[in-house]
Structure formats: C-alpha cells, structure tokens
C-alpha positions in Angstrom: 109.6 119.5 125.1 113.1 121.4 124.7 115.0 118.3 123.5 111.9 117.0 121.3 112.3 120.8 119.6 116.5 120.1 119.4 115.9 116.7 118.3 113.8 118.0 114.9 116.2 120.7 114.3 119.2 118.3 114.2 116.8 116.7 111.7 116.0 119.0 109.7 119.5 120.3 109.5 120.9 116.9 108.1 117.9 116.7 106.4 119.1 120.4 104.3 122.7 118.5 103.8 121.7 115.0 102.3 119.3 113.3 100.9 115.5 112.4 102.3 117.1 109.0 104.0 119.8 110.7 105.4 120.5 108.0 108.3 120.7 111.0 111.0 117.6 112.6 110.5 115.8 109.2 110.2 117.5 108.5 113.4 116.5 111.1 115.2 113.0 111.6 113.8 112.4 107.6 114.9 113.6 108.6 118.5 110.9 111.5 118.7 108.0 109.9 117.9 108.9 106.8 119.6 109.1 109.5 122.3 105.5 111.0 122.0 102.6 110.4 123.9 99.1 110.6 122.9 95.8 109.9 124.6 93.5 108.1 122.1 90.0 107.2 123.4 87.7 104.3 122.8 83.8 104.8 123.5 80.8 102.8 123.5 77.8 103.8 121.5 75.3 105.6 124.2 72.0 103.6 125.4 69.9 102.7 122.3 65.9 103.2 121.8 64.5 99.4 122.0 61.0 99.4 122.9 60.8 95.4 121.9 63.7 94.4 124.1 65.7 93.0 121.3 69.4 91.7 120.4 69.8 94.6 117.7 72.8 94.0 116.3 73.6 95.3 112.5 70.0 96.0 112.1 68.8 99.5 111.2 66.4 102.1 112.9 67.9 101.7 116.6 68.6 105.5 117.3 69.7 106.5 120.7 67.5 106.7 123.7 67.0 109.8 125.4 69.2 108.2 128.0 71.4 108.1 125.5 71.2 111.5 123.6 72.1 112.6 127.3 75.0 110.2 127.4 76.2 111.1 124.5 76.2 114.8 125.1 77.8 114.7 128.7 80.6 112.7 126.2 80.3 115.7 124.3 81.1 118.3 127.4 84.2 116.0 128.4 85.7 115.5 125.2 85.3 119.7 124.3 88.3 120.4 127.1 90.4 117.9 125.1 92.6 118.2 122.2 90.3 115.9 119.6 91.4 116.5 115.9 90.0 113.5 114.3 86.9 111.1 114.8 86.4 107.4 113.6 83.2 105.6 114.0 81.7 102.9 113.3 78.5 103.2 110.2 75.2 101.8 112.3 72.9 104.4 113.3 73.9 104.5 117.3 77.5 104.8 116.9 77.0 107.5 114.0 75.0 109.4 116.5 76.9 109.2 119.5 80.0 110.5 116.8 77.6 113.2 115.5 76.9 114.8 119.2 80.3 114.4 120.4 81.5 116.3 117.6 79.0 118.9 117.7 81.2 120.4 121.1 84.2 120.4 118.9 85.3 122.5 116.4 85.0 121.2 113.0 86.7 117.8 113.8 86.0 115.3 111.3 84.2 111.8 111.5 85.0 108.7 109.3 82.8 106.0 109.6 84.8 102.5 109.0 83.5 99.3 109.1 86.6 98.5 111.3 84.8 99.8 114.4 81.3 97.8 113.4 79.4 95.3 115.6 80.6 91.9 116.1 79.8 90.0 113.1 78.0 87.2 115.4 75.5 89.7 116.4 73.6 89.1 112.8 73.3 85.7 113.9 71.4 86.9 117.2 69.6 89.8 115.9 65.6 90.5 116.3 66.0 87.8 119.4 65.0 89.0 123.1 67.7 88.0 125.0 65.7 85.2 126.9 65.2 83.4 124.2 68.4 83.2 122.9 69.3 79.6 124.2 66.9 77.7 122.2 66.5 80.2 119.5 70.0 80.7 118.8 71.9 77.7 120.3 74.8 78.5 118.5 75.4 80.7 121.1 77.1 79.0 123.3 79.4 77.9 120.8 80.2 81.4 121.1 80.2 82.2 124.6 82.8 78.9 125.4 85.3 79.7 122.4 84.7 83.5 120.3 85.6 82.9 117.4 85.4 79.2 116.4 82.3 79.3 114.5 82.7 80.5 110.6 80.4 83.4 111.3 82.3 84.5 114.5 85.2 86.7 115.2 88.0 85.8 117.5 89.1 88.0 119.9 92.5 88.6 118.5 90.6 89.3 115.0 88.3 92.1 117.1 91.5 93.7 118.5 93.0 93.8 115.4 90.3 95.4 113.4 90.1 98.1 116.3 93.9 98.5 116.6 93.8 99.7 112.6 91.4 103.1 113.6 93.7 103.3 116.5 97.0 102.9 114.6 96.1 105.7 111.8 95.2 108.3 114.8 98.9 107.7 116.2 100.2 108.1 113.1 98.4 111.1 111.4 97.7 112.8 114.8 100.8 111.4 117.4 100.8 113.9 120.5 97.3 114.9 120.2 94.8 112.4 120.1 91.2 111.2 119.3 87.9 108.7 119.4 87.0 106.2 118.3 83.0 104.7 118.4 82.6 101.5 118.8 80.3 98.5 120.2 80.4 96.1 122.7 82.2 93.3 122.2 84.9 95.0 119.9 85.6 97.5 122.0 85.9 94.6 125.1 87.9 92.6 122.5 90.4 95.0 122.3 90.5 95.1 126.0 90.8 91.6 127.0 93.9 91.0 124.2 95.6 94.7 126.4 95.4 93.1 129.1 96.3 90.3 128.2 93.4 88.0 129.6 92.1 84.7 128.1 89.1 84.4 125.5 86.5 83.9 127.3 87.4 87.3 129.2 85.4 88.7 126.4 81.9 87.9 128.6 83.5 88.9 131.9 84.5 92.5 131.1 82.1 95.4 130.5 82.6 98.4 128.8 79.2 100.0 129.8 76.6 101.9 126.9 78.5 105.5 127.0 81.4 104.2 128.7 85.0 105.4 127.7 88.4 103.4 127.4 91.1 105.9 127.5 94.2 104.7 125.9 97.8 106.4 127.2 100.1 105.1 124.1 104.4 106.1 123.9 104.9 106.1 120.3 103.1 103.4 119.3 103.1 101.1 122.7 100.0 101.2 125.1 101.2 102.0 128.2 98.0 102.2 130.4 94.4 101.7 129.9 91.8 103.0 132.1 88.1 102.9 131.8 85.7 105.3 132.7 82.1 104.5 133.0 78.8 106.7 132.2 78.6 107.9 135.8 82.1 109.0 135.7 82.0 110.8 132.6 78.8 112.5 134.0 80.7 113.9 137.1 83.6 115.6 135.2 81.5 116.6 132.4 77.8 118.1 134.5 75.5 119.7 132.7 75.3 123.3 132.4 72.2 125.8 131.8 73.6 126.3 128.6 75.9 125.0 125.8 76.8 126.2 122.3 76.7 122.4 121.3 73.5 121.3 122.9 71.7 124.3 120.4 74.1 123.0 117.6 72.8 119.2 117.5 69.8 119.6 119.4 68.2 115.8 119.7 71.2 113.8 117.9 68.9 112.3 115.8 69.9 112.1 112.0 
C-alpha cells in the first residue's frame, strides 16, 4: 500500500514537470497497476421456471424459479460484504434477473446488459427441444459436442472466452483494485473456463459451472492468477438467510 501511494506521487510529481507522456510517470504508473489486484466474479444465471422441460436458450419468458429467486438472493447477501462497483450482464430475462436481485443488496451499483455475456449462439439451434429428444431432433448436436465450434452457427471455445474476457477486461480497467460481476450462461461462462485452465475443447461438456454458481477470478494487473469456483451450496453457507434484509423488501420476487 505505502509504496503503491509513493509510486503515484513520483508520478504525479513528474507528471507537474513535463508533459502528459513524461516517460517517468508512465513508468511508474504501468508498474502500479501492473501491481493491483482485483477480484472480479463470474456467475451463472440462478435456476430458471421451465414447467415443459425444455432447451430454452435465447427464447423469452423463462424467469427464474423460485429456486432461483432464492439463489439469486443468497448471491445477493454474499456479494453485499464485497466491494462491487459495477455490474455487467447478459440481456435474456434470467440473467437480467439474477443481475437485478444481486444488485438490490448493493448500493446503487450499476448493470449493463451486453450481448458479450449472452447464451451460446448454438443454443437457438436447440431451443423449444426436451433434452431427450435432442439426438434425432437436433443431430447437429453432436457436431457440437465432438468439436465446439466447427459448425457456421457455433461458437468455438476460444471465441466464448474471448467474448467474456471483453466484460472482464473493461472491469480491470475502469474499476482495477475493486472489482465486480459478471452474469452469464452456461457454456460461456465454462468456455472461459476451460481456455483458463488451459484444457482441450471438448472440456467444454466436462466442466460444470452449476445454475447460481460463482467463478471468482483473482487477476494481478491484468493476468489471472487463480480461479476458484464456488457452487450454489457454497454460496448458501457464507451467505444464510436472515429474518430480515433491507434488499429482500427492496426487490421482493425478482421478477421484472
């Protein structure tokens, strides 16, 4: 902390006796963000209302369960200890609630919705099917579960990472040392997993980032240092409920 603080006054100081690209301050400014940490979190939608047992993909009018709506606000309870300036989310209905309730135990912490953090696009292809049927209904699919990515209407899994990383990169840089969420789905959010850890493809099928679940990302400057998931359960045990919360009277349901 005490030679981050000398560090910026040495900038600002040559900053005061040269111009805006004086090479010291630039120097020294580089070194002490490459220097900050900042826990970022990636989190699955919560458990979605689907009474037909369907693949739902980008399709409308799947609003959280109430499993969910309690997901969501244990997520809620956890993330209201935490320093959280800034939400990004993806637009469909379940991630814009789970965003909505999180942010109702926060205090006045915006959401931007970004079609970066959307399902995967191959889930159109799936939608409306149970998933039983999927084989002979959708055979494409296991185009897609051999090799993400190599049908036109797929995504890879280096092109889910990548469209994850961009939320991701603009929370380091607008809000380095104090972090945020993002809301995501599935096979994005395992996407950007399996390319961390540096796993192949097909890891995108092994790996589950569970409805409510949490990836919480431990970057240095702008280098991922450690991931570490934490599932539903988890969150529930360091977030319990309480008699009473501020935010629960705030959002009530989540619905909206």
């Amino acid at each position: 902390m005490y030679a981050g603080d000398a560090g910026l006054h040495i900038a600002a100081a040559a900053y005061q006796r040269g111009p805006a690209h004086h090479p010291v301050a630039s120097a020294v400014v580089n070194q002490v963000a490459a220097a900050t940490s900042t826990r970022l979190h990636l989190v699955r939608h919560c458990d979605v209302r689907n009474p037909n047992g369907v693949l739902y993909g980008h399709l409308p009018d799947f609003p959280l369960s109430e499993k969910g709506i309690k997901q969501a606000h244990a997520l809620g309870r956890y993330f209201a200890a935490r320093s959280i300036p800034q939400i990004y989310s993806s637009p469909l209905e379940r991630a814009r609630q789970t965003a909505e309730i999180i942010a109702s135990y926060l205090d006045h912490v915006p959401i931007t919705y970004t079609e970066d953090l959307i399902e995967t696009r191959f889930g159109i292809y799936l939608q409306g099917v149970p998933p039983k049927q999927v084989p002979w209904r959708r055979p494409l699919w296991f185009v897609h579960m051999a090799w993400p990515g190599l049908l036109p209407s797929d995504e890879s899994v280096a092109a889910l990472a990548a469209r994850l990383q961009r939320p991701l990169t603009s929370l380091l840089t607008d809000h380095a040392g104090e972090g945020g969420i993002c809301v995501s789905h599935g096979d994005p959010i395992q996407g950007f997993w399996v390319t961390a850890d540096r796993r192949p493809r097909y890891a995108l099928h092994r790996l589950q980032c569970a409805k409510g679940g949490v990836l919480e990302l431990e970057y240095r400057g702008t280098a991922l240092e450690r991931l570490t998931y934490l599932s539903p359960a988890r969150i529930a045990e360091l977030a319990p409920e309480t008699d009473q919360t501020a935010a629960g009277s705030r959002s009530g349901s989540g619905s909206g």
